[in-house]
C-alpha positions as CSV (number, residue, x, y, z in Angstrom):
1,X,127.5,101.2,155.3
2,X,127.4,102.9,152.0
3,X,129.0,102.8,148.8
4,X,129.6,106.2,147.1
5,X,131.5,104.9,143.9
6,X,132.7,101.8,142.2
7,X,135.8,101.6,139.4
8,X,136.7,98.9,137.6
9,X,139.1,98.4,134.7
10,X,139.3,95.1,132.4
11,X,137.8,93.7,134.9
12,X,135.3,91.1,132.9
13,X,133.3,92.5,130.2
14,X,134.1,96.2,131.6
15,X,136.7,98.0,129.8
16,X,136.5,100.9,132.1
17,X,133.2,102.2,133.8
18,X,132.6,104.0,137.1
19,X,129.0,103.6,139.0
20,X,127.8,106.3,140.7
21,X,126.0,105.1,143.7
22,X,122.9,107.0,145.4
23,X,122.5,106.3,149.2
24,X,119.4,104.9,149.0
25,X,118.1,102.4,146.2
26,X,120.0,102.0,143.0
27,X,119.0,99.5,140.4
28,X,121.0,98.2,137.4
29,X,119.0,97.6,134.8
30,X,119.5,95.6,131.4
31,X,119.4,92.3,129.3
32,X,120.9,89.2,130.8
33,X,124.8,88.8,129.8
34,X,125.4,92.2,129.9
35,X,127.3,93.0,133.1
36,X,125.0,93.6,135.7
37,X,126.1,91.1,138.0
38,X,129.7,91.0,137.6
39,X,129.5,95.1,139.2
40,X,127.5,93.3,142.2
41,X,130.5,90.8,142.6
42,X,133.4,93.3,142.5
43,X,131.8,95.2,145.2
44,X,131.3,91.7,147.2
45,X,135.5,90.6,146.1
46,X,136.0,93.8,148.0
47,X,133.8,93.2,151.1
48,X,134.8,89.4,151.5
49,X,137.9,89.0,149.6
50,X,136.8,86.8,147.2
51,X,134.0,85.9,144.2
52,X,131.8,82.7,144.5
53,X,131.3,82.5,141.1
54,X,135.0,82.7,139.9
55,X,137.4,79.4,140.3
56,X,140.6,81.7,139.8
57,X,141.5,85.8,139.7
58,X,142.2,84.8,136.5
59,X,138.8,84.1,135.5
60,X,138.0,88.2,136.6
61,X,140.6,89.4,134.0
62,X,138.9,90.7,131.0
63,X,140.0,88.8,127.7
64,X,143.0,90.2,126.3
65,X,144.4,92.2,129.3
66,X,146.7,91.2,132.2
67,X,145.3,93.1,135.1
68,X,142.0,94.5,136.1
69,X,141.1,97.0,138.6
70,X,138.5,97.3,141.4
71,X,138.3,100.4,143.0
72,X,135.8,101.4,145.8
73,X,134.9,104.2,147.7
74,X,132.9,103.7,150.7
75,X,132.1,105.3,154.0
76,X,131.1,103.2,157.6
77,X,129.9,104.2,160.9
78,X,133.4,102.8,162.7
79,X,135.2,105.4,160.5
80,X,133.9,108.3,161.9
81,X,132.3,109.7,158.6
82,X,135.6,109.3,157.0
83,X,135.8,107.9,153.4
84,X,137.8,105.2,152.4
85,X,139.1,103.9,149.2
86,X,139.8,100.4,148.2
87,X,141.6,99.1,144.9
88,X,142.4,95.9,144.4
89,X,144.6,95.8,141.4
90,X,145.3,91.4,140.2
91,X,148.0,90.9,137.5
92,X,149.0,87.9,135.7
93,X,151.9,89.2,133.7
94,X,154.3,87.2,135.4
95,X,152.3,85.0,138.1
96,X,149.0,85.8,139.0
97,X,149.0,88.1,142.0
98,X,147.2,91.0,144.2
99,X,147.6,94.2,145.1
100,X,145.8,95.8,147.4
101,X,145.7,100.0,148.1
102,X,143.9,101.8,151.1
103,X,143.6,105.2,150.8
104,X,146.6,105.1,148.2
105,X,148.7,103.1,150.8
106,X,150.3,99.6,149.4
107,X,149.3,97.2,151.9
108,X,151.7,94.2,152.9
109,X,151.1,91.0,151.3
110,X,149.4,89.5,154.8
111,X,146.8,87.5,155.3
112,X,144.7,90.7,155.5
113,X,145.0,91.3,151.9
114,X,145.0,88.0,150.0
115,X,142.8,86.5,152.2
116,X,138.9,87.9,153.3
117,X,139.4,91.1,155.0
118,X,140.5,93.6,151.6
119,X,138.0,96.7,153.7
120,X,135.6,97.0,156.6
121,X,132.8,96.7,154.1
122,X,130.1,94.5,154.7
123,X,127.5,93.3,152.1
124,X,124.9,90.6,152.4
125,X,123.4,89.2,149.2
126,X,120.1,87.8,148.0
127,X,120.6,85.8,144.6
128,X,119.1,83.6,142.5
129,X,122.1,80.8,143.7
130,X,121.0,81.0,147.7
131,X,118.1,78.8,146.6
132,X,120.9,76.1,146.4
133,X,120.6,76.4,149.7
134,X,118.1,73.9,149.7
135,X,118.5,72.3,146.1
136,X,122.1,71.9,146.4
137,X,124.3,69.7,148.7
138,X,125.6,70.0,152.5
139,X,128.6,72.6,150.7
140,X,126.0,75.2,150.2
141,X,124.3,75.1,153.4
142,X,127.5,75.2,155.2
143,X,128.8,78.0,153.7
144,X,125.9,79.7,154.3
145,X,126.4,79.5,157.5
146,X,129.7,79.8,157.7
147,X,129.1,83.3,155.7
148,X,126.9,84.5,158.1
149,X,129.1,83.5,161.0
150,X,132.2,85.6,160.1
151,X,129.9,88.4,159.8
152,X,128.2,88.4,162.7
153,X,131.9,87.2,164.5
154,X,134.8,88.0,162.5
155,X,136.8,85.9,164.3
156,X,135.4,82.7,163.0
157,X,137.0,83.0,159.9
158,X,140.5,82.4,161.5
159,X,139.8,79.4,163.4
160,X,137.7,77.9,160.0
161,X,141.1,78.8,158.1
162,X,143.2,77.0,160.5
163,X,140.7,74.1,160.8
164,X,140.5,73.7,157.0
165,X,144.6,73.5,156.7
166,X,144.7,71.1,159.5
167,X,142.3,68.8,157.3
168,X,144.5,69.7,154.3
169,X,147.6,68.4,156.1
170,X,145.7,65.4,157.7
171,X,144.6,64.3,154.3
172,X,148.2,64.6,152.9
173,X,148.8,61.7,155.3
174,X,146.1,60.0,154.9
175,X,147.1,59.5,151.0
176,X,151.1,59.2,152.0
177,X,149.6,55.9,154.6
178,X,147.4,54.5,152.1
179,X,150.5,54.3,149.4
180,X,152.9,53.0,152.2
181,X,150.3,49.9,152.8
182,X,151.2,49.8,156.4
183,X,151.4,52.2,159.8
184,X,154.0,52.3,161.6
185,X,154.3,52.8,165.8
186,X,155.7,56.9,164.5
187,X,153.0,57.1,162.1
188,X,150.0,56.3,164.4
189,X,151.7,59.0,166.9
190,X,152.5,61.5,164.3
191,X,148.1,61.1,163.3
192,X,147.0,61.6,166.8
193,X,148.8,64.8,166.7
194,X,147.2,65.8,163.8
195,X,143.7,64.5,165.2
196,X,144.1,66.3,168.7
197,X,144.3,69.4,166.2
198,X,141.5,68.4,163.7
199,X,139.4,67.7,167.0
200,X,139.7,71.1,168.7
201,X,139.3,73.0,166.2
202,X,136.9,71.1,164.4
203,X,134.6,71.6,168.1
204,X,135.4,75.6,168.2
205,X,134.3,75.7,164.0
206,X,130.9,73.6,165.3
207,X,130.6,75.7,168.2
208,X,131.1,79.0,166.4
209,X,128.7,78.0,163.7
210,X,125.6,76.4,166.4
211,X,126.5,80.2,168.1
212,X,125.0,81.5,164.4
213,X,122.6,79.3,163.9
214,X,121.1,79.5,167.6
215,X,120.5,83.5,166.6
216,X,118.8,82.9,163.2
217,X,116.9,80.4,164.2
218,X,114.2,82.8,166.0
219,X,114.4,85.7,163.4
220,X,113.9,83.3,160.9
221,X,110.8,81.6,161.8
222,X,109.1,84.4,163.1
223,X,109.9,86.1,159.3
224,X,108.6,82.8,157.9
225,X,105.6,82.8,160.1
226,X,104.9,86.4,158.2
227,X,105.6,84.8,154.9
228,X,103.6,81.5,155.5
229,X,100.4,83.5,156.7
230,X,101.6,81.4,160.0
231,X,100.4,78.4,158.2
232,X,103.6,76.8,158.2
233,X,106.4,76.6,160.7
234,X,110.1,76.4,159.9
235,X,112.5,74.3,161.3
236,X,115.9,74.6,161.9
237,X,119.0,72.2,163.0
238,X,122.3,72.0,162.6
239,X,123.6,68.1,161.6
240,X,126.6,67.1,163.4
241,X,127.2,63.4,163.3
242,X,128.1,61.3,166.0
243,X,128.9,57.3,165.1
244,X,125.8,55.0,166.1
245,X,128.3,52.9,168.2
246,X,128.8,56.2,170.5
247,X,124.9,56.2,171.2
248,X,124.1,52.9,170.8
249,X,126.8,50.5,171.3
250,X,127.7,49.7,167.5
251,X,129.9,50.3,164.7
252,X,129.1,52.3,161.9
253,X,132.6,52.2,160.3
254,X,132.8,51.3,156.7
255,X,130.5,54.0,155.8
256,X,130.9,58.0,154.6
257,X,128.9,60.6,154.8
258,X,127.1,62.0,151.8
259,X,123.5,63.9,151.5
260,X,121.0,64.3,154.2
261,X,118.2,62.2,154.1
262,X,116.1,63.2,156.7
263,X,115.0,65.8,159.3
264,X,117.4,66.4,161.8
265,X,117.3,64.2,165.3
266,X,117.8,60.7,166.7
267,X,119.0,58.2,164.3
268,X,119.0,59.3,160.6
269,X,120.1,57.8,157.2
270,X,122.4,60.2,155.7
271,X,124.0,58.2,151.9
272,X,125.3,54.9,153.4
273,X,126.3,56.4,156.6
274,X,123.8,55.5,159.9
275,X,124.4,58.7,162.7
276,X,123.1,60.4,165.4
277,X,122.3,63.6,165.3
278,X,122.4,65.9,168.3
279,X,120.6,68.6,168.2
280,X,121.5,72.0,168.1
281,X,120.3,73.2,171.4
282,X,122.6,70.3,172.5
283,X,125.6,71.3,171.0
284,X,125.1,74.7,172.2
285,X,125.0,73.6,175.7
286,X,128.6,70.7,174.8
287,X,131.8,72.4,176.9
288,X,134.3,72.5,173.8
289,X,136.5,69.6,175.4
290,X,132.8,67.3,175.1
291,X,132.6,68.2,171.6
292,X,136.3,67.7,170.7
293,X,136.2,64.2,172.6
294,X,133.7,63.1,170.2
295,X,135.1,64.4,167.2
296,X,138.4,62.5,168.0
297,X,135.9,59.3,168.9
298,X,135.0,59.6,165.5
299,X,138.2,59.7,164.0
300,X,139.2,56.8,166.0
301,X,136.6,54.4,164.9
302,X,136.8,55.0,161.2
303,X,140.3,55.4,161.1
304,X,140.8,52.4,158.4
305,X,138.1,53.3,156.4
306,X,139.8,57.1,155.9
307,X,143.1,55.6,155.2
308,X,141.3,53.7,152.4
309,X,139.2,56.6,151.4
310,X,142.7,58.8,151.6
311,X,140.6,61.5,153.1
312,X,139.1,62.8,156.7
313,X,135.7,61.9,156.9
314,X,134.3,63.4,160.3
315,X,134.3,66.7,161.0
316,X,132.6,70.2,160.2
317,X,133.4,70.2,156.4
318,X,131.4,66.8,157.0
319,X,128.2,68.9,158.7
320,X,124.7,70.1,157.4
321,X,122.4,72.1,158.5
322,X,118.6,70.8,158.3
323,X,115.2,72.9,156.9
324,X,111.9,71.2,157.9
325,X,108.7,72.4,157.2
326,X,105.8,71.3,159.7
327,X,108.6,68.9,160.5
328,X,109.1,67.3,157.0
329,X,112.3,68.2,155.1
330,X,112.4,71.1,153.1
331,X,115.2,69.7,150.8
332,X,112.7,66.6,149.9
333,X,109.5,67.7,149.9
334,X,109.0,71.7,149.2
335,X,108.0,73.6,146.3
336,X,109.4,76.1,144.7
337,X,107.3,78.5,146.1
338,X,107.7,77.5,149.5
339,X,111.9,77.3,148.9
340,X,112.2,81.1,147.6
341,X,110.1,82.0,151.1
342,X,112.1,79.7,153.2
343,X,115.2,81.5,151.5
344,X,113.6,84.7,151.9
345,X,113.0,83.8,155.8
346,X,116.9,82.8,156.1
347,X,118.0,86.4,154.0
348,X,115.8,88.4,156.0
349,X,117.3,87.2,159.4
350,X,120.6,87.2,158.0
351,X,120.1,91.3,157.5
352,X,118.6,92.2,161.0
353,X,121.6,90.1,162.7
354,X,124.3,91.8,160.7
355,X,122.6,95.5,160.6
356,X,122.1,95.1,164.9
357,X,126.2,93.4,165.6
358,X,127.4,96.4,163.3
359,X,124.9,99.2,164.5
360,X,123.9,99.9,161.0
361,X,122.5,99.0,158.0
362,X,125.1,96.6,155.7
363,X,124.9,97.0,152.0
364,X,122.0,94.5,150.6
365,X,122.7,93.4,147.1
366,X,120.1,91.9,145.1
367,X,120.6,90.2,142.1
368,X,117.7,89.1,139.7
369,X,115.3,87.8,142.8
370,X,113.6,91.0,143.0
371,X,111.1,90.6,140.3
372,X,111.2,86.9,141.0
373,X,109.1,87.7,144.4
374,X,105.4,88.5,144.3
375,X,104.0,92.0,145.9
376,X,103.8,90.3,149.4
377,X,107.4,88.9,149.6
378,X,108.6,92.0,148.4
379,X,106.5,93.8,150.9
380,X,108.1,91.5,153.6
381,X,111.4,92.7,151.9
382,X,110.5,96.7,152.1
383,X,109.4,96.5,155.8
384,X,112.9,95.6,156.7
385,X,114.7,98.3,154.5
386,X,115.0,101.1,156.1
387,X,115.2,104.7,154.1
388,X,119.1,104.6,155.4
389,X,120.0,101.0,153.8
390,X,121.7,101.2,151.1
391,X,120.6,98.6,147.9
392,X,121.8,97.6,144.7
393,X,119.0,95.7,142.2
394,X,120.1,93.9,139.2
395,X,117.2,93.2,136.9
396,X,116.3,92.6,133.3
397,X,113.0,94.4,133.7
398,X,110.8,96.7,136.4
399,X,107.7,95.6,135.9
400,X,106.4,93.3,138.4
401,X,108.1,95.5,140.9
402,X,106.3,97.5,144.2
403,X,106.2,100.9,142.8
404,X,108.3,102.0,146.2
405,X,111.1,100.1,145.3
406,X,111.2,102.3,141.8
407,X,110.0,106.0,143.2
408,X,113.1,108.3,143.8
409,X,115.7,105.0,143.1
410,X,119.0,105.7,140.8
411,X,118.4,103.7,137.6
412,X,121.3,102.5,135.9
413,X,120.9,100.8,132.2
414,X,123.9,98.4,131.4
415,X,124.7,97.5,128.3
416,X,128.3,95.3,127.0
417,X,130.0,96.2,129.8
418,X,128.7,100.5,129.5
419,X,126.7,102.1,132.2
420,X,124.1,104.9,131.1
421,X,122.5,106.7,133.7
422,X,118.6,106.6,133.4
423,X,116.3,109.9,134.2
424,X,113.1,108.6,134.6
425,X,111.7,105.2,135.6
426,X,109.5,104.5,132.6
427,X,108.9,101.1,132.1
């Protein structure tokens, strides 16, 4: 993968500015506020289809305007050395819409273009924010994974789509029950339709993501292993809960499922909700059907306590996934130093799994984490970047830097939204 050139208009703080992008490393440079990262997230709206740091398009308008521009030219290896050229153009004068361009074609308003795939670009990302993935909630960690599923199977994007509207419609009845006060005989029949749905795909989103995890998992710990000086080993599970009274003979109804209070295996604590957790080899090895049975157990048992709730509360938007380190739990007990390498660990198999299912090197963005990683880290970093990966650095400052991330790079200075190519790396 590589980028040759990225547009945008009012898109931002940007006015209008076009980066020139060498094929090797190119590094933005500037004080915070000043636009850096917003160039690193149009070049990810146009690999993924979306921003994770915007609520609504609206928010990527620049003050004042009512449309911005993204425009990218790019070249991969299933295009045959062929360019191509992406511009997603979103408008608000009269609704807020997009319109997408390929090679100056209007594409159709599918789910193609409004919804992840905008170009056969793919990016994966090292930011500050990924170390939520073990300071923030369950959300993070599943979209992580989720992230790194679609890219290493695109396919699991579609069934996590269709899982997600079947939850959406489920909890529509949920609320329309709970206001009624009662169920009637056609109710009841019309929400085992919905959980027959909910359950089978809820077991190919679980399967589909355990599929992920089971091929991290090794690159992972053997990176950490590096990182650690192989004095600490990483851990790695993915929490799917089963009801105790599926295990053990008992209800657990009357609980829900909030954040994860222990490592993952046999019975566990998770908010006010007692589980079991399988573990991921276990899931692995389910038949889809096993899974799906156990998902609609689920749904059976806490069936009044959803109504109540007026939401579904099993399933994989209810799932984890679990760090340990020297089996305790990452999320409780390690330090900061020891979350940016477990991060790292996860980043660095995340890169080698993407580069081997697409036969070459993805585009590695990495914004203002660089500087934040002593020599060794980074050196960890380097060994996998290869003189044909392509990687765009936001930072504030280059000092603290490996001088061979710096030698022969393309510096770029940003500042209010202007881009001013550097000669020299003085610093």
């Amino acid at each position: 993968m590589q980028v040759n050139q990225v547009t945008v208009k009012n898109f931002r703080n940007y006015q209008s500015a076009t980066l020139e992008l060498s094929p090797g490393r190119n590094i933005l440079i500037g004080e915070n506020a000043q636009g850096k990262t917003n160039l690193l997230e149009a070049i990810e709206i146009i690999s993924t289809g979306r921003s994770d740091r915007a609520a609504s398009d609206r928010e990527l308008i620049a003050v004042g305007a009512n449309e911005c521009l993204i425009e990218l030219v790019y070249a991969a290896k299933i295009m045959q050395g062929m360019d191509e050229t992406v511009s997603l153009t979103i408008s608000q004068k009269e609704r807020l819409s997009r319109r997408v361009r390929i090679n100056g074609l209007n594409q159709p308003a599918s789910a193609r273009v409004s919804g992840r795939f905008l170009s056969r670009l793919t990016t994966v990302s090292f930011k500050a924010q990924d170390l939520n993935l073990l300071r923030g909630g369950p959300k993070f960690r599943r979209d992580w994974l989720d992230e790194l599923a679609l890219k290493i199977r695109p396919a699991h994007h579609e069934l996590h789509s269709k899982y997600e509207k079947i939850v959406a419609q489920r909890n529509r009845l949920l609320k329309n029950f709970f206001e009624k006060g009662q169920l009637s005989v056609s109710d009841q029949d019309e929400l085992k339709v919905w959980d027959k749905q909910l359950s089978y795909y809820g077991a190919l989103v679980i399967k589909s993501r355990v599929d992920a995890l089971i091929a991290a998992i090794p690159e992972s710990e053997n990176f950490h292993a590096g990182i650690s000086g192989r004095r600490e080993k990483l851990g790695c599970n993915y929490v799917f809960r089963q009801n105790q009274k599926d295990v053990e003979g008992h209800d657990s109804a009357g609980s829900s499922a909030s954040t994860l209070e222990a490592t993952a295996g046999g019975a566990v604590v998770s908010g006010d909700v007692a589980a079991h957790v399988l573990d991921v080899n276990e899931i692995h090895a389910m038949e889809v059907k096993d899974l799906a049975l156990t998902i609609m157990r689920n749904l059976r048992e806490r069936r009044a306590e959803e109504i109540a709730r007026r939401q579904t509360l099993t399933g994989p938007h209810r799932d984890d996934v679990s760090f340990d380190l020297n089996g305790m739990a990452a999320t409780a007990y390690a330090s900061q130093g020891q979350q940016r390498s477990l991060v790292l660990a996860l980043k660095l198999a995340e890169l080698k799994l993407v580069g081997d299912v697409l036969e070459e090197p993805p585009l590695l963005l990495l914004d203002d984490v660089l500087a934040e990683l002593d020599l060794m880290r980074q050196g960890m970093l380097m060994q996998l970047v290869s003189e044909d990966m392509q990687t765009l650095i936001t930072t504030t400052h280059l000092s603290g830097f490996k001088a061979e991330w710096i030698e022969g790079a393309n510096i770029v200075e940003v500042v209010g939204g202007s881009l001013r190519p550097r000669l020299e790396a003085a610093y």
